[in-house]
C-alpha positions in Angstrom: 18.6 13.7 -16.9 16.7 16.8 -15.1 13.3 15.2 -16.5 14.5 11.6 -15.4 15.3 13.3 -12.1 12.0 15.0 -11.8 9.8 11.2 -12.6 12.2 9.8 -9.9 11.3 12.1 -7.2 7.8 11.9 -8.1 7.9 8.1 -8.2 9.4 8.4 -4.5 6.7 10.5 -3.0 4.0 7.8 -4.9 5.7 5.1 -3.3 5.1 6.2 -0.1 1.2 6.3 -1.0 0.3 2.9 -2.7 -3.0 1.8 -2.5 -1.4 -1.6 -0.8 1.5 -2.2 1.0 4.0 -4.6 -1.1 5.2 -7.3 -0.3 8.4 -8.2 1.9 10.3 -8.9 -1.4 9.1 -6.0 -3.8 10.0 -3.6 -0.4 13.5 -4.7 -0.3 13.1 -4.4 -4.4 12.1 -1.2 -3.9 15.2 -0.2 -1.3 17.7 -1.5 -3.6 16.5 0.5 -6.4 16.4 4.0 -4.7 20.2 3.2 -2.7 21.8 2.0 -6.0 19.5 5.6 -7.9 21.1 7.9 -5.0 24.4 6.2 -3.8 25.5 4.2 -6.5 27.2 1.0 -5.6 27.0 -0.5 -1.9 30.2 -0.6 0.0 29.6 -1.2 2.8 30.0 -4.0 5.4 27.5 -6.5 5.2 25.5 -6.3 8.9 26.0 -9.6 10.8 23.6 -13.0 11.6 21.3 -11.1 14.5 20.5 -8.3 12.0 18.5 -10.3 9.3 16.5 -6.7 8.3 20.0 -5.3 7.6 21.3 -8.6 6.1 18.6 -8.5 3.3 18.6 -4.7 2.8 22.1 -5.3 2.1 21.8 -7.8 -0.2 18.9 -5.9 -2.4 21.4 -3.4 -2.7 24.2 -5.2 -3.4 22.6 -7.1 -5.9 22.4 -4.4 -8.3 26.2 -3.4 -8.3 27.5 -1.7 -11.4 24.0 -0.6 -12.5 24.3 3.0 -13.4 22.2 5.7 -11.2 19.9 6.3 -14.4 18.6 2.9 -14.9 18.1 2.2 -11.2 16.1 5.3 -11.6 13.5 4.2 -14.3 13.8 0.7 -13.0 12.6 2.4 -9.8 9.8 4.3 -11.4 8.6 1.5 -13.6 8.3 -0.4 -10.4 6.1 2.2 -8.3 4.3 2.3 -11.5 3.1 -0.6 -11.7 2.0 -1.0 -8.2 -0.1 2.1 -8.6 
């Protein structure tokens, strides 16, 4: 867990240097990843019509309910990855 830990965090200070800036969708990908990695399921209230930014952040999220911290984690990293 410590060494999945330590790839995550790593993976989170790569993503904020890509060579590129993804893509609308692979953004809100990569949001949904790290919430679901560091707060587990979303339980929130999803935002309404006028905030479409929070609308679709929430959805990414929510999307990945019941996915357990570790695999959001290596999903996460696999993802940065590959846009390296």
């Amino acid at each position: 867990m410590a060494n999945l830990k330590a790839s995550f965090d790593a993976a989170v200070a790569a993503s904020k240097e890509l060579p590129e800036k993804p893509d609308n969708q692979t953004l809100l990908q990569i949001y949904g990843l790290y919430k679901q990695a560091t707060e587990g399921d979303n339980g929130g209230k999803r935002p309404g019509f006028t905030d479409m930014v929070g609308r679709m952040k929430f959805d990414a999220w929510a999307g990945l309910k019941g996915k357990s911290a570790d695999e959001a984690m290596q999903e996460y990293i696999d993802l940065i990855e590959s846009l390296k």
